[in-house]
N, C-alpha and C positions, 0 to 999 in steps of 0.2 A: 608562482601559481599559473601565470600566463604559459611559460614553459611547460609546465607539466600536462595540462591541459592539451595543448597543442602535441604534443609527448602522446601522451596517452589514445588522441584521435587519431593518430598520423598511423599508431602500431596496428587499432584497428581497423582502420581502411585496408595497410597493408594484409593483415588475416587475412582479408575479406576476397580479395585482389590476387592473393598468390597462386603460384603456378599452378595448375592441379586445385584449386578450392573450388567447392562446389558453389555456383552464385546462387542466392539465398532470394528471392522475389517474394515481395509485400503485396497480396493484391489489394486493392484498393477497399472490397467489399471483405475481405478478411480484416481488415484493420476498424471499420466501422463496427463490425460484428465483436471483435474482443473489447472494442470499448463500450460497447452498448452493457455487456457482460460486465465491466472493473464500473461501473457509473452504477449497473444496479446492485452490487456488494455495497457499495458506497451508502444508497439508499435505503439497503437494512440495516446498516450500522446507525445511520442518522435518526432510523424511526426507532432502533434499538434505544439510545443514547435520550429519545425525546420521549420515552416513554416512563420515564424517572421521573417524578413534582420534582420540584424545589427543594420539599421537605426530606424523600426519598435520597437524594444528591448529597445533601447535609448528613444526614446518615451515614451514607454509606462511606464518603471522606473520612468520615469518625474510625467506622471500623475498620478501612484500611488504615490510617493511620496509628489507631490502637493492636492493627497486625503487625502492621511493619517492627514493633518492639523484638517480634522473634524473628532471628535472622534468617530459618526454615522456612519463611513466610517469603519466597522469591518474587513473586509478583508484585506483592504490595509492597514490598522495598523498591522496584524497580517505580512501581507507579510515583513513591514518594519521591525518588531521584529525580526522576522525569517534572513533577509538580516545582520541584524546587527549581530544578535548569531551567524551565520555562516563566516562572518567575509572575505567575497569575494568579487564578480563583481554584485551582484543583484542588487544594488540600482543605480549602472549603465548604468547594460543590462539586462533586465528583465530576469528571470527566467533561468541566466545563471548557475547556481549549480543546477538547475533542470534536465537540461539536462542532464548534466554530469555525475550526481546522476542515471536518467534514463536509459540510455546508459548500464551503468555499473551494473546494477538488474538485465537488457534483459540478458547481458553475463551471469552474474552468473546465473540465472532463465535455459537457454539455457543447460549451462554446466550440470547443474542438472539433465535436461530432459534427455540427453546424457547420462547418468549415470545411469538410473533409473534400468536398470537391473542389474548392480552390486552394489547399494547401497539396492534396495530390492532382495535380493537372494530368498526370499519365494515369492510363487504369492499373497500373502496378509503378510500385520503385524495387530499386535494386540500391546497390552500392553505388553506379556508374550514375545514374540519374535521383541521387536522394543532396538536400542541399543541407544548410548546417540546420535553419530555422526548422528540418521534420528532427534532425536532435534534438534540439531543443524539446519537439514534440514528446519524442521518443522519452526524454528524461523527466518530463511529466507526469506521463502514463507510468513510467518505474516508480519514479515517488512515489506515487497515489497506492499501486501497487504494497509496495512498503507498507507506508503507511495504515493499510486496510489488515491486510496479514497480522503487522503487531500488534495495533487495539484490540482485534478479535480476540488475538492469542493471550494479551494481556487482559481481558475482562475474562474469558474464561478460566487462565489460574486464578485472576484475583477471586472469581466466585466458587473456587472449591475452597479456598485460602479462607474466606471469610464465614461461611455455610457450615458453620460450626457447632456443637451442640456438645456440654460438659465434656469438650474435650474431644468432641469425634467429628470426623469429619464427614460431612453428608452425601459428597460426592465422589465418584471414581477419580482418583489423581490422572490429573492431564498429562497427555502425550506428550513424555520427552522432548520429542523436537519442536516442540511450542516452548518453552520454557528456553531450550537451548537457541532458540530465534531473539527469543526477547535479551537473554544476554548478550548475544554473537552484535545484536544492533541496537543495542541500548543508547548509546553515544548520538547514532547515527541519528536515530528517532527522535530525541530530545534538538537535535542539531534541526529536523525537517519540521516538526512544530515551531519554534522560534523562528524560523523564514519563513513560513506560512504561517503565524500570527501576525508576521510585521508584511506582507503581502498578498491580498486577497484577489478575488477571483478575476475581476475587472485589471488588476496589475498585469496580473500572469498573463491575459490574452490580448492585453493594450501593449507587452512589451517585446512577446511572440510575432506580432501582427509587426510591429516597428521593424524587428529582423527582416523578416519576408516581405516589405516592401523596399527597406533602402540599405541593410548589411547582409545579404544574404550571398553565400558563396557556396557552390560547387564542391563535393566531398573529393570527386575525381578530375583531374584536368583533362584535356584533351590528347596528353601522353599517356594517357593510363595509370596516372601517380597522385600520389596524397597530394591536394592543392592546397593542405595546410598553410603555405608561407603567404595566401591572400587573407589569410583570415585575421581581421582590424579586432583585437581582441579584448583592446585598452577601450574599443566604442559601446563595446556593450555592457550594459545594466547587470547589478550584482545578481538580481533577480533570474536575469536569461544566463551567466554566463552559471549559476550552479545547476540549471537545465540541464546546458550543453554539457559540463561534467559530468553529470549522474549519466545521459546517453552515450557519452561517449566510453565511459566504464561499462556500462552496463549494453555495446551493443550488441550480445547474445539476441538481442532483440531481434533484431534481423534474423534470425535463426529458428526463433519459436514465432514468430509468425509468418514465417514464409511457409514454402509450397508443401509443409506437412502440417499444416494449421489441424486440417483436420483430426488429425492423431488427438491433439489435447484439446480442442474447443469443445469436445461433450465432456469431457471430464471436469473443464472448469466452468461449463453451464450447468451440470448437477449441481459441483459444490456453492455455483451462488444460491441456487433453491435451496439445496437441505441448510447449508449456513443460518439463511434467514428463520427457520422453522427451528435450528440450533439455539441461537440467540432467543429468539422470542420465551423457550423455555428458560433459560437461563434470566431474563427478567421476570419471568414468572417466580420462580424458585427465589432471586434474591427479595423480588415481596412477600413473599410467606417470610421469608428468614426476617425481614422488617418488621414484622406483622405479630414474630413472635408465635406464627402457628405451628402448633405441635409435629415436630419433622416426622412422627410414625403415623398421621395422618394419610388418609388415602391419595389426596389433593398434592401433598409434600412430595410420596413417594411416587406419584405417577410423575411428578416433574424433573426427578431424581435420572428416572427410568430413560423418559424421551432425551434428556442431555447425553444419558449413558450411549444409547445407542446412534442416536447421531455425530457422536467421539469415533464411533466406530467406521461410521459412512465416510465420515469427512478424513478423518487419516490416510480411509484406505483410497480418496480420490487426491490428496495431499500429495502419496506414493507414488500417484502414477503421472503425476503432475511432475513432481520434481524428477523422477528416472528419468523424462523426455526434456526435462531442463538442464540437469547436471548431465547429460549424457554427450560424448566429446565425437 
């Protein structure tokens, strides 16, 4: 693990580093700005998640669980998988490690923001001047990331999945590439719940904070080369070192927020607006469907309608989001 790890940083440094590579700069206030943006996604999935009773929650475990019997039923099989790995109240109270899980990203997300001028001391980093503890950072914000993407994606099939009526389904079937997210990281997201059940907010920024005062090392030496061989890898906390893994996999990062920030930050500031206005329908809809009211209802079908079209908004800012992500 400690090999692979140090493996895996060492390759991307070199990327980052090689002859002819374009050096990728973080400004400081582009970095506050995209997490201001993933903290407020965070917070309509939270008032999403907290706008279900008790009673609502009990319910609706019910009927994903009485979905999950058909195997067509993708979402709420995966929710069921996911309830079981995690090994808590979901299959009880719907989406109760959700919240939890939620809750405690905003904090850590928050504390970071709070931080942002002493964890970047320069008004920009690069590769040459980023140290391991902004990986750590960096794999934070991925997670959170992750983690916000699937729920969404996964409450939205589960409520076409469940929004049923003698047999018909009430809503437009979800976009493909939602569905193929939840399978492609099924694993992954059961693995990111379970270390953030057993690690909360206070962990994650008391163990961050510990790196950047007394383990903190230098990405690049003073040769211009991966400094990986200082990095004491056996000292740090399970907690920070699956940080620095997820950053260190995942440092396209450096790429999508550097000096073309602007290309995608209005794409992914619309999507956390219409998201939230997404989701709010979509608890609208699942309490009618609680409720029992009549789906050919004006009330039913106007909620039918707003999910429909904000499927449409959000996909097409999805596309243009990931072109500038997958793009080499």
């Amino acid at each position: 693990m400690v090999l692979d790890f140090v493996k895996e940083l060492g390759q991307a440094i070199m990327k980052e580093i090689a002859p002819g590579a374009k050096m990728n700069t973080i400004n400081k206030e582009d970095f506050k700005e995209n997490l201001l943006i993933l903290i407020e996604r965070l917070n309509n999935l939270q008032n999403t998640l907290a706008a279900f009773s008790t009673q609502d929650r009990q319910v609706i475990a019910d009927k994903i669980y009485k979905a999950s019997n058909d195997r067509n039923n993708l979402a709420c099989n995966a929710y069921v998988t996911i309830a079981k790995g995690i090994g808590r109240n979901d299959l009880r109270s719907a989406f109760d490690s959700f919240t939890y899980i939620t809750k405690h990203y905003i904090g850590a997300l928050e504390a970071i923001e709070r931080n942002t001028a002493t964890t970047f001391k320069d008004k920009a980093i690069t590769v040459y001047n980023a140290k391991l503890s902004q990986v750590a950072i960096m794999g934070v914000i991925e997670e959170a990331e992750t983690f916000v993407d699937f729920t969404i994606y996964l409450i939205d099939n589960i409520s076409y999945e469940i929004c049923e009526n003698n047999g018909v389904k009430e809503l437009p079937m979800p976009k493909k590439y939602r569905i193929q997210k939840i399978q492609k990281h099924l694993t992954e997201y059961i693995q990111i719940c379970k270390n953030r059940m057993a690690s909360n907010a206070s962990v994650i920024t008391s163990e961050i904070d510990r790196v950047k005062n007394n383990l903190d090392v230098s990405l690049v030496d003073d040769n211009n080369g991966p400094n990986t061989g200082f990095i004491q890898f056996e000292k740090y906390s399970p907690v920070v070192r699956n940080f620095m893994q997820t950053g260190a996999r995942k440092f396209i990062i450096f790429r999508w927020l550097g000096e073309q920030w602007n290309i995608i930050k209005h794409s992914r500031y619309l999507k956390a607006k219409k998201e939230k206005e997404w989701m709010e329908s979509h608890v609208a809809l699942l309490k009618l469907q609680l409720q029992n009211v009549d789906p050919n209802s004006d009330e039913y079908r106007k909620q039918v309608k707003i999910i429909a079209a904000y499927d449409e908004m959000i996909a097409g800012l999805d596309q243009k989001i990931d072109a500038y992500l997958n793009e080499e």
